[in-house]
PyMOL Python script that loads the backbone (N, CA, C, O; Angstrom):
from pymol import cmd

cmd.read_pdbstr("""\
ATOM      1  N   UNK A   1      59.393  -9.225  54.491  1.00  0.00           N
ATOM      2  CA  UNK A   1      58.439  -9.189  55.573  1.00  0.00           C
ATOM      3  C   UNK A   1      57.052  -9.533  55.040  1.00  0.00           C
ATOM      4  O   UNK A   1      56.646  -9.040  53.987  1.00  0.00           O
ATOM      5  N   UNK A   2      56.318 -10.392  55.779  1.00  0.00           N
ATOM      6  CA  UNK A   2      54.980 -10.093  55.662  1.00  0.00           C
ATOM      7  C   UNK A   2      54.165  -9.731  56.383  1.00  0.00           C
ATOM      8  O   UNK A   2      54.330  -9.677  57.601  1.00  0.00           O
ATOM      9  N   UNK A   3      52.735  -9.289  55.573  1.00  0.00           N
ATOM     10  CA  UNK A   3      51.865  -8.644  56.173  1.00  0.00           C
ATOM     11  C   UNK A   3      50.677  -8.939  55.984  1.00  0.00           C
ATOM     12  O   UNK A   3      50.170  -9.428  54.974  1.00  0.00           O
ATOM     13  N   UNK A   4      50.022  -8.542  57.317  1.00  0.00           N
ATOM     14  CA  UNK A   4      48.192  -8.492  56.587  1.00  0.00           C
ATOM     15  C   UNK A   4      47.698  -7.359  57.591  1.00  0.00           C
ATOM     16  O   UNK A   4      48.273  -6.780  58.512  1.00  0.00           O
ATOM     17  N   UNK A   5      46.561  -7.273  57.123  1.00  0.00           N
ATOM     18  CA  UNK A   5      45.190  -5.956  57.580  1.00  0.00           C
ATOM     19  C   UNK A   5      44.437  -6.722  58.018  1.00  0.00           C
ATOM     20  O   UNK A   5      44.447  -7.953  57.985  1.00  0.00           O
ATOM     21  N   UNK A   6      43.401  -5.676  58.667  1.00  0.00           N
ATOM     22  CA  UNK A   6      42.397  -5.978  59.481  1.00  0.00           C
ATOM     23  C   UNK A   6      41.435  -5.040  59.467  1.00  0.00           C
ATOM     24  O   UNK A   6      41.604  -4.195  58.588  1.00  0.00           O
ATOM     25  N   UNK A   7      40.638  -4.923  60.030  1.00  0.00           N
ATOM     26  CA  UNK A   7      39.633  -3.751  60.255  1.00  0.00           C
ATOM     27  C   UNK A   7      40.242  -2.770  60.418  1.00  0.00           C
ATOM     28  O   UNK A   7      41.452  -2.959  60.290  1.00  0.00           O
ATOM     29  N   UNK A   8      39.792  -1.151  60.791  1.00  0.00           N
ATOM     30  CA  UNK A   8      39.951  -0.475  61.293  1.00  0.00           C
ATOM     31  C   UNK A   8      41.112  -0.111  61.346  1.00  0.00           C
ATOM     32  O   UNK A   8      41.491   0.398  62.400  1.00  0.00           O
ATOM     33  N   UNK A   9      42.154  -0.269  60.105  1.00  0.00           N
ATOM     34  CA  UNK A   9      43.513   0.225  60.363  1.00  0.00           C
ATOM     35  C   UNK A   9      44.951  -0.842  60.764  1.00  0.00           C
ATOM     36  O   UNK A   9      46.175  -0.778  60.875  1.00  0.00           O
ATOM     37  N   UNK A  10      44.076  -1.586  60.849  1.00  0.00           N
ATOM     38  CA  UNK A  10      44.707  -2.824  61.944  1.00  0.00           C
ATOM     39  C   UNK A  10      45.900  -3.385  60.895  1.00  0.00           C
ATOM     40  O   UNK A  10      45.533  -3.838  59.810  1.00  0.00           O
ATOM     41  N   UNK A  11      47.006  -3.357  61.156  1.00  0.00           N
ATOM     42  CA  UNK A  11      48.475  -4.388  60.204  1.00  0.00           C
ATOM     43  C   UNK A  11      49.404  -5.260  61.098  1.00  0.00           C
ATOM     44  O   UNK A  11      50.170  -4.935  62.005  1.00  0.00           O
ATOM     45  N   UNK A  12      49.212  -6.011  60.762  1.00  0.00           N
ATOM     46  CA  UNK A  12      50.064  -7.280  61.173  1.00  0.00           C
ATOM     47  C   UNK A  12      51.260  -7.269  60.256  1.00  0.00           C
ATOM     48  O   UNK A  12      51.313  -7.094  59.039  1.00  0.00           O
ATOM     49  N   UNK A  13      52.052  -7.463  60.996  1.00  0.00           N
ATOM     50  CA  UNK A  13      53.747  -7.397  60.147  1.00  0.00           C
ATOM     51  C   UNK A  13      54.920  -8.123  60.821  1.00  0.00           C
ATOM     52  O   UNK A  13      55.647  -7.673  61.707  1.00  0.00           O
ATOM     53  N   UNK A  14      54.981  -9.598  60.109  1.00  0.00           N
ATOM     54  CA  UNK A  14      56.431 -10.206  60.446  1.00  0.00           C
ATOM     55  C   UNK A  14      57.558  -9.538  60.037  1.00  0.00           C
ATOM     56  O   UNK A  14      57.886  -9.206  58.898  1.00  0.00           O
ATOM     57  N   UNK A  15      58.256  -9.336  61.351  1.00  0.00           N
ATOM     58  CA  UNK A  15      59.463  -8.423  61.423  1.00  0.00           C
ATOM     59  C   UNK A  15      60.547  -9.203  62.060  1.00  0.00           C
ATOM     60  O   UNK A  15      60.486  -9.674  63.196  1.00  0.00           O
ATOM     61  N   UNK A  16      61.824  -9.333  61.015  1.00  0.00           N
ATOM     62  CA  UNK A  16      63.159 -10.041  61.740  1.00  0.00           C
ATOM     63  C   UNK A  16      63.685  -9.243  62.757  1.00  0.00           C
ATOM     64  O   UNK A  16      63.712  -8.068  62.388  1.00  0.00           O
ATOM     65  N   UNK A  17      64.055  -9.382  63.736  1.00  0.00           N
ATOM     66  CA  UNK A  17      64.540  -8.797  65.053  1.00  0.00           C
ATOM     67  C   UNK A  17      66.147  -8.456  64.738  1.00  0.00           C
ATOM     68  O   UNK A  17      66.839  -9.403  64.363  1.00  0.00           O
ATOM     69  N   UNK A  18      66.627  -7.435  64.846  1.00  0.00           N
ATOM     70  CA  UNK A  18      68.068  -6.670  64.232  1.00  0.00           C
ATOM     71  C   UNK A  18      67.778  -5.143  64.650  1.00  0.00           C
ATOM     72  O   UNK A  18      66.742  -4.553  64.344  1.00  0.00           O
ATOM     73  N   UNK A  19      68.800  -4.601  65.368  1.00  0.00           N
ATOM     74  CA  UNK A  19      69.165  -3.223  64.873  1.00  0.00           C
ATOM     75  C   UNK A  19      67.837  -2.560  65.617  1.00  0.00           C
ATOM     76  O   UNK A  19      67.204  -3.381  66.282  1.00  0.00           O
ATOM     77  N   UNK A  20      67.395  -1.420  65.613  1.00  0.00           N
ATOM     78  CA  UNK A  20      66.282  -0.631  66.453  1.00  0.00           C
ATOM     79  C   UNK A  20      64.633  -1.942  66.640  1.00  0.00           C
ATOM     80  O   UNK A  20      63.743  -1.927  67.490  1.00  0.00           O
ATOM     81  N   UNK A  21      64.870  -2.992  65.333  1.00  0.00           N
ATOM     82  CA  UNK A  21      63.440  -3.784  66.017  1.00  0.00           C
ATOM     83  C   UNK A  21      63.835  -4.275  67.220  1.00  0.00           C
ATOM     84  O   UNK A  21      63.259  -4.005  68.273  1.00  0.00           O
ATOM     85  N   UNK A  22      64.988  -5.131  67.106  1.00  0.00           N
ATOM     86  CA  UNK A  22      65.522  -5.757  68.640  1.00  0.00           C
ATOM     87  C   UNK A  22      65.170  -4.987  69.859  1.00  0.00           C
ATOM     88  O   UNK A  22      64.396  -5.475  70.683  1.00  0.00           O
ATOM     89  N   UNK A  23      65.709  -3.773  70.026  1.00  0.00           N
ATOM     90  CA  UNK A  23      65.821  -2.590  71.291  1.00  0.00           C
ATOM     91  C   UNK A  23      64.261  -2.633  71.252  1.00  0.00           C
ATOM     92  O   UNK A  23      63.729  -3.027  72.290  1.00  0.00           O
ATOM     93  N   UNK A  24      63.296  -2.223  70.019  1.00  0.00           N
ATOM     94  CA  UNK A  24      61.717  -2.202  70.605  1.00  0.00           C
ATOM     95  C   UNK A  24      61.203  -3.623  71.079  1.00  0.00           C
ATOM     96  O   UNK A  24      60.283  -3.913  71.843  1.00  0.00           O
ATOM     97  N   UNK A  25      62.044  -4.366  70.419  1.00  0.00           N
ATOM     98  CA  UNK A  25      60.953  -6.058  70.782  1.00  0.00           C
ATOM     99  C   UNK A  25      61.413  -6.326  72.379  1.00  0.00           C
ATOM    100  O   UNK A  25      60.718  -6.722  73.315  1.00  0.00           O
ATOM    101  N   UNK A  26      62.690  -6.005  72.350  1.00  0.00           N
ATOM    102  CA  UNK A  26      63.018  -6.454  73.790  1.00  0.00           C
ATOM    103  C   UNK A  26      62.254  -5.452  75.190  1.00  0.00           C
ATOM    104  O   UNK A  26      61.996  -5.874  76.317  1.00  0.00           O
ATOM    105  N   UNK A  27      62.038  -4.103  74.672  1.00  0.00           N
ATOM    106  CA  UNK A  27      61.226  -3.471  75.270  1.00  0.00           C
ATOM    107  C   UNK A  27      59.927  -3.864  75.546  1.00  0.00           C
ATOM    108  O   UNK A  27      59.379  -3.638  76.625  1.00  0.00           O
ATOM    109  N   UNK A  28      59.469  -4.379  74.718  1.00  0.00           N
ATOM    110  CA  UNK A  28      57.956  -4.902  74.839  1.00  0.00           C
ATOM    111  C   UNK A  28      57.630  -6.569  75.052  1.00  0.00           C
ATOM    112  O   UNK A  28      56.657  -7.267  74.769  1.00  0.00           O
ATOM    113  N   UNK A  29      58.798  -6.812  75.623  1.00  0.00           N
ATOM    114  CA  UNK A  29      59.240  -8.422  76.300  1.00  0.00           C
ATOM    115  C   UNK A  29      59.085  -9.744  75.631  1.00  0.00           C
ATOM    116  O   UNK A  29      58.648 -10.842  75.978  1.00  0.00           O
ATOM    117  N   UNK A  30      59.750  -9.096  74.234  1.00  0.00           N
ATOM    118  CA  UNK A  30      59.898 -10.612  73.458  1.00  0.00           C
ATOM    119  C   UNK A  30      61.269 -11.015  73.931  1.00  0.00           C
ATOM    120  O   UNK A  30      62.115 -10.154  74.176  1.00  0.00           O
ATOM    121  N   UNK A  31      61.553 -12.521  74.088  1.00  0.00           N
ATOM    122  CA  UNK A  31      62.175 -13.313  74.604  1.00  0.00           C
ATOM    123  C   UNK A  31      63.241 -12.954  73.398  1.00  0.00           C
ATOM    124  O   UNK A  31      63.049 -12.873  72.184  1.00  0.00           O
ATOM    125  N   UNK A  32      64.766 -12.717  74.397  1.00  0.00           N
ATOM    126  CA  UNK A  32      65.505 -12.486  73.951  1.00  0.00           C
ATOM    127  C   UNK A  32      66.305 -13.372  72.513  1.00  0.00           C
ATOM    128  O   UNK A  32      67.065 -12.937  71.648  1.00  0.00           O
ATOM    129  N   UNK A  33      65.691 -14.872  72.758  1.00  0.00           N
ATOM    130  CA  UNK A  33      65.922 -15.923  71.810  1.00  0.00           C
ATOM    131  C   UNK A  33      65.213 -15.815  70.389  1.00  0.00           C
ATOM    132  O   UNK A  33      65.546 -16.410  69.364  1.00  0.00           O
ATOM    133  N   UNK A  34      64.193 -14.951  70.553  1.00  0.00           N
ATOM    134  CA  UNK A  34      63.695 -15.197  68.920  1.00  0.00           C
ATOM    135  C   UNK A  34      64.101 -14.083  68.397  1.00  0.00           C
ATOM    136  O   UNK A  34      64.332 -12.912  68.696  1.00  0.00           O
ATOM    137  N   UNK A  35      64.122 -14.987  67.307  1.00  0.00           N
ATOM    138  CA  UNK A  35      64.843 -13.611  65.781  1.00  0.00           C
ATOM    139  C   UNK A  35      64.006 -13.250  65.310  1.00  0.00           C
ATOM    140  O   UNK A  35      64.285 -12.257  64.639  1.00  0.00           O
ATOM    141  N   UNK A  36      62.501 -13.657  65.248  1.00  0.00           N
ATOM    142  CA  UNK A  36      61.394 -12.353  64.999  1.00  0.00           C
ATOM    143  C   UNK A  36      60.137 -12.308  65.567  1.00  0.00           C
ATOM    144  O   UNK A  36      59.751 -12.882  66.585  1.00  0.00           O
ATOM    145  N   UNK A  37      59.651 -11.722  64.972  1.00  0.00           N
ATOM    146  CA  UNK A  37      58.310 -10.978  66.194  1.00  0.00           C
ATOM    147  C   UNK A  37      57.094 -10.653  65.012  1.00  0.00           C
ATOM    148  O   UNK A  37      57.378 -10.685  63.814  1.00  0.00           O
ATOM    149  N   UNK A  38      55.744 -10.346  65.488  1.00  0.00           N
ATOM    150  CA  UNK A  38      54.588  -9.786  65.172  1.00  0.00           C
ATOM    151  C   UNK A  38      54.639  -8.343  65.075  1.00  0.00           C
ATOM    152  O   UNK A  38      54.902  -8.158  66.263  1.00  0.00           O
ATOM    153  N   UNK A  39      54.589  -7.084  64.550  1.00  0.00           N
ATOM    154  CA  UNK A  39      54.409  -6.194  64.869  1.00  0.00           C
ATOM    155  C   UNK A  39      53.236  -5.542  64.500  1.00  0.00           C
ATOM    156  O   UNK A  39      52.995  -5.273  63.323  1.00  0.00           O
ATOM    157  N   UNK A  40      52.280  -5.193  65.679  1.00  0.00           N
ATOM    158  CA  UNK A  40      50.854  -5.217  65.079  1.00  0.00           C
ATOM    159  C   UNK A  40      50.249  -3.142  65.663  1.00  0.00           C
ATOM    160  O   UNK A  40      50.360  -2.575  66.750  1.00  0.00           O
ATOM    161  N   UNK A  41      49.875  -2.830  64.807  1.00  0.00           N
ATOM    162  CA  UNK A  41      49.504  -1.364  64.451  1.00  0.00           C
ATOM    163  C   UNK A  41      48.189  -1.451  64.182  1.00  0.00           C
ATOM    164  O   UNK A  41      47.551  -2.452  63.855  1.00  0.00           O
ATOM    165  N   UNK A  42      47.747  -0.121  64.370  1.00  0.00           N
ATOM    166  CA  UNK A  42      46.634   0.665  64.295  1.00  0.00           C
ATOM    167  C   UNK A  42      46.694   2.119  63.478  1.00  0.00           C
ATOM    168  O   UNK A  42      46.751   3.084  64.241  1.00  0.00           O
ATOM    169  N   UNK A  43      46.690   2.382  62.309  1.00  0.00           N
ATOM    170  CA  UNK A  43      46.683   3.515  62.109  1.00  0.00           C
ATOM    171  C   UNK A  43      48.147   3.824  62.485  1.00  0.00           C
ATOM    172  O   UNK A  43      48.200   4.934  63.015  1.00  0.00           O
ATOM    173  N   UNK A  44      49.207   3.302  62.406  1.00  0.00           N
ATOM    174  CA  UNK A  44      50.443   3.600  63.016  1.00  0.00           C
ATOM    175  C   UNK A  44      50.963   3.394  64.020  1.00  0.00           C
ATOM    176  O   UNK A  44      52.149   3.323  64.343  1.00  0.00           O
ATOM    177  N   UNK A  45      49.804   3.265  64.685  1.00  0.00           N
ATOM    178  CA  UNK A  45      49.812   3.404  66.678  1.00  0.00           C
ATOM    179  C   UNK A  45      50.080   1.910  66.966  1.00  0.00           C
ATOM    180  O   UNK A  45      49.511   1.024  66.328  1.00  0.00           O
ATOM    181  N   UNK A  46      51.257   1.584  68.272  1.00  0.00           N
ATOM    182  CA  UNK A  46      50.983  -0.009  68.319  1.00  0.00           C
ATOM    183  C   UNK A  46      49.995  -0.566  69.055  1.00  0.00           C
ATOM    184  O   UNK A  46      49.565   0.167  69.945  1.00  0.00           O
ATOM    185  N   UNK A  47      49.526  -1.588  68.964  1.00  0.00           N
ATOM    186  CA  UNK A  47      48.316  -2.107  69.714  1.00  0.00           C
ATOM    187  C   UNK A  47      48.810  -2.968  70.365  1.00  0.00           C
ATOM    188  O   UNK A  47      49.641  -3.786  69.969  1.00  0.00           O
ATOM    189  N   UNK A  48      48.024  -2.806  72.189  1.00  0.00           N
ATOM    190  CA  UNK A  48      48.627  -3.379  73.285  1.00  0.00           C
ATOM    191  C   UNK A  48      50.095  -3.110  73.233  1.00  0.00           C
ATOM    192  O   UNK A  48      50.706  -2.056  73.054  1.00  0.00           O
ATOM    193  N   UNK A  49      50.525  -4.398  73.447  1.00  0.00           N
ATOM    194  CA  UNK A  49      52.298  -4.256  73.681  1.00  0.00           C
ATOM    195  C   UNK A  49      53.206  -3.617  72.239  1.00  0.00           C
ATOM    196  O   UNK A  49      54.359  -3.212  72.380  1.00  0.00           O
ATOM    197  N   UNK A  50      52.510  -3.601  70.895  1.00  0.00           N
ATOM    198  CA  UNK A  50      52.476  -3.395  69.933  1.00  0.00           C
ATOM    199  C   UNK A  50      53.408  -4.694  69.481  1.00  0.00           C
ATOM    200  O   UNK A  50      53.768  -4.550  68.313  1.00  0.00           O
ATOM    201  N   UNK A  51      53.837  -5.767  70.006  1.00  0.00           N
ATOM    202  CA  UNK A  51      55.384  -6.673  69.540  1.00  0.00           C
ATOM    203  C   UNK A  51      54.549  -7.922  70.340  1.00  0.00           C
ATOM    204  O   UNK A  51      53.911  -7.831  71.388  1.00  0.00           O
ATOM    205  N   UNK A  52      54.822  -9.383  69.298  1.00  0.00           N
ATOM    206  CA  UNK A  52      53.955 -10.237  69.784  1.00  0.00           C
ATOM    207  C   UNK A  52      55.433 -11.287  69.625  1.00  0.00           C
ATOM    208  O   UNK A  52      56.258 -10.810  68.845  1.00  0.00           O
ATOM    209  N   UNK A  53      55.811 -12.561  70.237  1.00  0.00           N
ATOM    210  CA  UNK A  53      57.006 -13.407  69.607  1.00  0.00           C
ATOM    211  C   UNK A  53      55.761 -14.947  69.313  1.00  0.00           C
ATOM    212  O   UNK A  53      56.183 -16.073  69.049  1.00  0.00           O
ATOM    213  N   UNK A  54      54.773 -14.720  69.399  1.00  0.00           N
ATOM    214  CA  UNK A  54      54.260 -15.988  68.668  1.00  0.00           C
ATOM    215  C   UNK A  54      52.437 -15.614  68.017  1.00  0.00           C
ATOM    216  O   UNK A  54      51.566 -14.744  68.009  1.00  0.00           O
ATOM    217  N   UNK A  55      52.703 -16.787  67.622  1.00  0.00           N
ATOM    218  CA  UNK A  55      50.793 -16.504  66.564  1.00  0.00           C
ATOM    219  C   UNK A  55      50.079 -16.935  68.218  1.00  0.00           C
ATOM    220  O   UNK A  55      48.895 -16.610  68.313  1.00  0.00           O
ATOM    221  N   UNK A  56      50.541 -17.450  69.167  1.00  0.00           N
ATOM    222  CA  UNK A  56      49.868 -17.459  70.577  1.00  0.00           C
ATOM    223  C   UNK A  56      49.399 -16.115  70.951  1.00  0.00           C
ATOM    224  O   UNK A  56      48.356 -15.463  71.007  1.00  0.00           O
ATOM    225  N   UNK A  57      50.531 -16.017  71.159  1.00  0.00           N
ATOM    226  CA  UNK A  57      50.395 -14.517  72.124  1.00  0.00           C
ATOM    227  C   UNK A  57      50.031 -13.469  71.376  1.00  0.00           C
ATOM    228  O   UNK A  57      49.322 -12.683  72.005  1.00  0.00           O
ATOM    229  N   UNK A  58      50.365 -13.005  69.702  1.00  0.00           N
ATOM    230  CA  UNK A  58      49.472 -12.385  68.854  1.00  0.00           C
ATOM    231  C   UNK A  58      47.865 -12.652  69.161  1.00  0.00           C
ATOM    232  O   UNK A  58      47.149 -11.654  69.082  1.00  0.00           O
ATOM    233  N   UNK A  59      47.292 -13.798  69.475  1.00  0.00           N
ATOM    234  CA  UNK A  59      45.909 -14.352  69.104  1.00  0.00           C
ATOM    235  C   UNK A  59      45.478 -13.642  70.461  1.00  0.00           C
ATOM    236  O   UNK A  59      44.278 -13.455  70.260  1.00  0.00           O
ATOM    237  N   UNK A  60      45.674 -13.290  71.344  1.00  0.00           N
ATOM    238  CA  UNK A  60      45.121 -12.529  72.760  1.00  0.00           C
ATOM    239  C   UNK A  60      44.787 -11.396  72.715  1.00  0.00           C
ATOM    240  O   UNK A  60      44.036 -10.881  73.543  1.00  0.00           O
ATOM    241  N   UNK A  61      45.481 -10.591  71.360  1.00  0.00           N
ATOM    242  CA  UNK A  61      45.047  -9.059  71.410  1.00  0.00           C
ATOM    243  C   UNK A  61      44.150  -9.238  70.264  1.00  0.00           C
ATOM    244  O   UNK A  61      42.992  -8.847  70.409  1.00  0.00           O
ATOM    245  N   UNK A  62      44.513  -9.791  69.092  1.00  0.00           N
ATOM    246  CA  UNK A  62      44.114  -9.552  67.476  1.00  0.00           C
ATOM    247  C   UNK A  62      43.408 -10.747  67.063  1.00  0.00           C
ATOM    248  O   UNK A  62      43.985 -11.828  67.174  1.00  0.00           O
ATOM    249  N   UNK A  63      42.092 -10.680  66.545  1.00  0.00           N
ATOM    250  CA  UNK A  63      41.214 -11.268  65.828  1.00  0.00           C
ATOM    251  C   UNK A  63      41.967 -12.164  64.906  1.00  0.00           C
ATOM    252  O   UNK A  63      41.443 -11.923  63.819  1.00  0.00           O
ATOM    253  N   UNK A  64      43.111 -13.271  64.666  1.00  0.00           N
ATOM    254  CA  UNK A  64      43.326 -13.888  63.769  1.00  0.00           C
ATOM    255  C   UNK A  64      42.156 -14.191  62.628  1.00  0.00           C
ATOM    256  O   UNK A  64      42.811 -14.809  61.789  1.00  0.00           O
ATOM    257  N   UNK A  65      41.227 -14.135  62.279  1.00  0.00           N
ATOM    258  CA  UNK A  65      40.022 -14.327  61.858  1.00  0.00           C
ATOM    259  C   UNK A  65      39.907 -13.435  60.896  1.00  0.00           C
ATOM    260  O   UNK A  65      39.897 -13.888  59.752  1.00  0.00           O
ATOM    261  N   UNK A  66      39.794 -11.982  61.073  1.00  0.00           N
ATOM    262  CA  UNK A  66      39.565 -10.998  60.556  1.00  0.00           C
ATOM    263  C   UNK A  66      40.921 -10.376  59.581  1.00  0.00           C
ATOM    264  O   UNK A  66      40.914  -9.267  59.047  1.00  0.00           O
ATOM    265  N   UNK A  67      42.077 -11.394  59.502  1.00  0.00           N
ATOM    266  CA  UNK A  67      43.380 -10.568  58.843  1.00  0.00           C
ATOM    267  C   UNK A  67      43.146 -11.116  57.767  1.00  0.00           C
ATOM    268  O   UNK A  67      42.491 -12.150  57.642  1.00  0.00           O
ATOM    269  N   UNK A  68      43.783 -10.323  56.662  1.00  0.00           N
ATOM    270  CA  UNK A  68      43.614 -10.543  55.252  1.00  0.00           C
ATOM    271  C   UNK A  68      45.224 -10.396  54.758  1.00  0.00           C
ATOM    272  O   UNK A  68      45.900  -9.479  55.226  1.00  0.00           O
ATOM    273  N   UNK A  69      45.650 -11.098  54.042  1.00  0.00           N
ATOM    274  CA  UNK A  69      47.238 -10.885  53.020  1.00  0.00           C
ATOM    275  C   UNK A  69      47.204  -9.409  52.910  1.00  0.00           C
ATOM    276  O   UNK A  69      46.134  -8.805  52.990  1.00  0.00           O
ATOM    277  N   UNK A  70      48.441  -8.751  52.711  1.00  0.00           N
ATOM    278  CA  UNK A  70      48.366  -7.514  52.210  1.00  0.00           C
ATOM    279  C   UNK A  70      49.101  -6.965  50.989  1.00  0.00           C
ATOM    280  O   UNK A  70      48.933  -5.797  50.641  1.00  0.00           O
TER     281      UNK A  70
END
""", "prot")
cmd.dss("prot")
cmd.show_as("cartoon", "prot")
cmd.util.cbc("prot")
cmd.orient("prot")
């Protein structure tokens, strides 16, 4: 998986879709076709939908700008 930070707590984390991620991604309306997702946190907490299926729809909640490698 990878990851990066952000301000304030903030982690970005490519996550393959399998097993309990699937049941949360599909909960939070990633398209049943992709095999992975964004999973973006706060201090633990998810932010917005907390589950993104593209660097699009990631870029609406989260500062792409401000993430750093982790």
């Amino acid at each position: 998986m990878e990851e990066w930070t952000g301000p304030d707590g903030l982690r970005v984390t490519a996550v393959p879709l399998d097993g309990s991620h699937r049941a949360w991604a599909d909960f939070a309306g990633v398209p049943a076709d992709a095999d992975s997702a964004f999973l973006v946190t706060r201090e633990g907490r998810p932010v917005g939908r907390g589950w993104y299926a593209s660097v699009a729809d990631l870029s609406e909640s989260v500062d792409l700008a401000t993430l750093t490698p982790a």
